[in-house]
C-alpha positions as CSV (number, residue, x, y, z in Angstrom):
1,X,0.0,0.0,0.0
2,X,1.2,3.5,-0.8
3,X,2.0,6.0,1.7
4,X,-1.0,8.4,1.4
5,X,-3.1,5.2,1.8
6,X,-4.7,5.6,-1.0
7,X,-4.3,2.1,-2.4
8,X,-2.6,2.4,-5.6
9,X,0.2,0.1,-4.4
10,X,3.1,2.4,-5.5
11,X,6.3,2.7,-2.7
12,X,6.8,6.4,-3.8
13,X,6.4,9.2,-1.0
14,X,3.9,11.6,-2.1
15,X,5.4,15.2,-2.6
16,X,3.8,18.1,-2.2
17,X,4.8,21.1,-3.2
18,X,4.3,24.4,-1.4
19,X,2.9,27.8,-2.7
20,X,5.4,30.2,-3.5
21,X,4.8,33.6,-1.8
22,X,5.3,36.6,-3.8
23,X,5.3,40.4,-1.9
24,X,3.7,42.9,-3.8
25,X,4.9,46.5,-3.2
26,X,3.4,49.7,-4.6
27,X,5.5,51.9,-7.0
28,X,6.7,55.5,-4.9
29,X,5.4,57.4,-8.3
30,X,2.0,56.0,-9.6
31,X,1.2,53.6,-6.9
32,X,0.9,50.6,-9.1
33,X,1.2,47.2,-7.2
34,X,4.3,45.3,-8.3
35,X,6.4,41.7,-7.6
36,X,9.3,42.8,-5.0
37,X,11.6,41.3,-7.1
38,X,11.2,43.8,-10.0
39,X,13.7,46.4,-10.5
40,X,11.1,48.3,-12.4
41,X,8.1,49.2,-11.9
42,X,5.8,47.8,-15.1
43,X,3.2,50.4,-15.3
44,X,5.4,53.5,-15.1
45,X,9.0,52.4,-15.6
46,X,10.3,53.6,-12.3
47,X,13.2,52.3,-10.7
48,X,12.4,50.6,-6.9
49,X,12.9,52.6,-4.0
50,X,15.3,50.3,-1.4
């Protein structure tokens, strides 16, 4: 029997793979909402405050 017990027979572990999180931050000119780990902002071009 597998481990997730749900009777399949297979011996492999059953991975599960977590959500990734990504922080929005608004732009300092136009206040556009953007991923954190942009360097600009896509609406307005601005470069990220630090």
């Amino acid at each position: 029997m597998c481990p997730c017990g749900c009777g399949c027979g297979s011996d492999e572990e059953e991975t599960v793979e977590k959500p990734v999180q990504v922080v929005m931050i608004p732009c300092k000119y136009c206040a556009a909402l953007f991923p954190q780990t942009e360097t600009f902002c896509p609406n307005c071009g601005a470069r990220r405050s630090e």
